[in-house]
matplotlib code that plots the C-alpha trace (Angstrom):
import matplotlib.pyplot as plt

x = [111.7, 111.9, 113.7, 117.4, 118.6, 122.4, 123.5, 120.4, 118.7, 115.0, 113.2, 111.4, 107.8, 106.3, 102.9, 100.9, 101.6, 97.6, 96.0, 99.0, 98.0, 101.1, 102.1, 101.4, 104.9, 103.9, 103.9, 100.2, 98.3, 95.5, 92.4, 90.0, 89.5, 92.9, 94.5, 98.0, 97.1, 95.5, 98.4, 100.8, 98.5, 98.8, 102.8, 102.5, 100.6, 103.1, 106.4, 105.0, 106.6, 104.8, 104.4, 105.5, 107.7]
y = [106.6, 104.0, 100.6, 98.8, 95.9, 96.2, 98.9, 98.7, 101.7, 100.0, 100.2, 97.5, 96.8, 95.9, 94.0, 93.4, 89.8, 89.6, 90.8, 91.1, 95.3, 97.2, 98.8, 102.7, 105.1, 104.4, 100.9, 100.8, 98.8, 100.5, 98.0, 99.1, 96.3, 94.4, 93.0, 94.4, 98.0, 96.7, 94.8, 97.6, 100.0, 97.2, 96.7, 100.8, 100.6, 98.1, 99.9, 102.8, 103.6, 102.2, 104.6, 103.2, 100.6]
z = [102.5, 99.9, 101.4, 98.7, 99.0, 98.2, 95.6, 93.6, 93.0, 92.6, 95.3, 97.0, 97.4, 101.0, 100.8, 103.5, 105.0, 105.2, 102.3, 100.1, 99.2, 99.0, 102.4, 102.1, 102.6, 106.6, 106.8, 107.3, 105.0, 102.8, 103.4, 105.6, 108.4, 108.4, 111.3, 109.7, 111.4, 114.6, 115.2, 114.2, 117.2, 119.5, 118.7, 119.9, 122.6, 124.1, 123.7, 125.8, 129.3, 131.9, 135.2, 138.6, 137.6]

ax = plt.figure().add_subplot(projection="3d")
ax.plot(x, y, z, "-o")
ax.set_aspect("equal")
plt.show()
């Protein structure tokens, strides 16, 4: 889903803070190799529920 800012009907772009490509619909960013989506798995990885605690 498209992101607004205030009442305005354009949509706004999401570029990669690494590459500057244009995010794809799921955030991830479409060169092969950035750090953009290994950070995005390791954000993942790290809001999973740990067992025993």
């Amino acid at each position: 889903m498209p992101k607004y800012i205030g009442d305005s009907k354009v949509p706004v772009m999401e570029f990669c803070e690494y590459c500057w490509e244009v995010l794809n619909d799921d955030g991830t960013c479409p060169t092969v190799g950035c750090v953009h989506n290994d950070l995005l798995s390791l954000n993942e990885s790290e809001t999973e529920p740990t067992k025993g605690e």
